[in-house]
N, C-alpha and C positions, 0 to 999 in steps of 0.2 A: 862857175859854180856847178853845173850841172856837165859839165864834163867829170869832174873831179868825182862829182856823186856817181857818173858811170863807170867812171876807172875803177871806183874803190869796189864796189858793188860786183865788176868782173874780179878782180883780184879774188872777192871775198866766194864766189861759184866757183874760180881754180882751185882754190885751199881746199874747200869742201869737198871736189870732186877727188884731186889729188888724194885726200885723206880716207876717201870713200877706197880708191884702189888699190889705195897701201894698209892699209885698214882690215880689208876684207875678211872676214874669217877663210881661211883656208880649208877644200874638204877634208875630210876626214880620210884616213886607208884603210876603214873598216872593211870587210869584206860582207855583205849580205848571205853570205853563203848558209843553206840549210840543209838535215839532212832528209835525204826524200827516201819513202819505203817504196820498195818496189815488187812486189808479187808475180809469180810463176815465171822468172828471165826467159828470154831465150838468147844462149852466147849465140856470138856471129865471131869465130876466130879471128877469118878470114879480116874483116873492118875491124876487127877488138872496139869492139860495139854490143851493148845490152837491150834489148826489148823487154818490155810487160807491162805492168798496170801499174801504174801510180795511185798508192794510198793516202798519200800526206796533202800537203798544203793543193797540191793541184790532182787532180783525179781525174786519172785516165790513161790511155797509152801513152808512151815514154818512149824518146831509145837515147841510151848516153853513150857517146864515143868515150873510150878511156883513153887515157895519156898511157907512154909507154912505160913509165917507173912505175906501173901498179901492177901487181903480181896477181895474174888471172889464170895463176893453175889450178883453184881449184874451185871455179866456176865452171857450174853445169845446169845446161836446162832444166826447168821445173823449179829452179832454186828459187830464194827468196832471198833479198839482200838489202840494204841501208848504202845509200851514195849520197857522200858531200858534195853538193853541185850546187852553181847557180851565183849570182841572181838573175842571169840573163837565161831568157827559153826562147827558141825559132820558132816560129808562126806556124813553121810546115804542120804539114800532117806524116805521121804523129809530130808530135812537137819534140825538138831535143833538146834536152838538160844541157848545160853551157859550162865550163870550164871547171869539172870533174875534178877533185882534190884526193877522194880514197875511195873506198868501199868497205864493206863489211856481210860477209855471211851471215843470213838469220838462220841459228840452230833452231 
């Protein structure tokens, strides 16, 4: 009798467990991505890399590497600009903005 009550009892923590990892909600593929302001750049050609100060959610110096399908002819020092980046930022000093999607010119 008390075998039986253990077998059923394991049986019944497989189903659960099973059910728990088929079950699962699956993440999601949202992306966290926001857009950050960025005030007085300074281009780095050379890295196709931006520097300056962060306005938005994080405040303070910045530098984002650009991917190469983003058209950086008419970034220029002094500019001010809007970059989709993130959710991830590096630790470094300054800290860099993480997997960079566009930019935009602030007239």
């Amino acid at each position: 009798m008390k075998k039986k009550r253990i077998i059923i009892i394991t049986i019944i923590l497989i189903i659960a467990l099973a059910g728990f990892f088929i079950l699962k909600p699956k993440p999601e593929t949202t992306t966290d991505q926001e857009w950050y302001t960025i005030e007085n750049i300074t281009f780095d050609q050379e890295n196709n890399k931006i520097s300056g100060i962060s306005i938005s959610s994080y405040k303070g110096e910045v530098e984002v590497y650009l991917p190469d399908d983003i058209d950086t002819s008419k970034l220029k020092d002094g500019q001010n600009v809007q970059v989709l980046a993130g959710p991830g930022m590096t630790m470094s000093l300054p800290p860099q903005l993480m997997n960079c999607q566009e930019i935009k010119i602030i007239e």
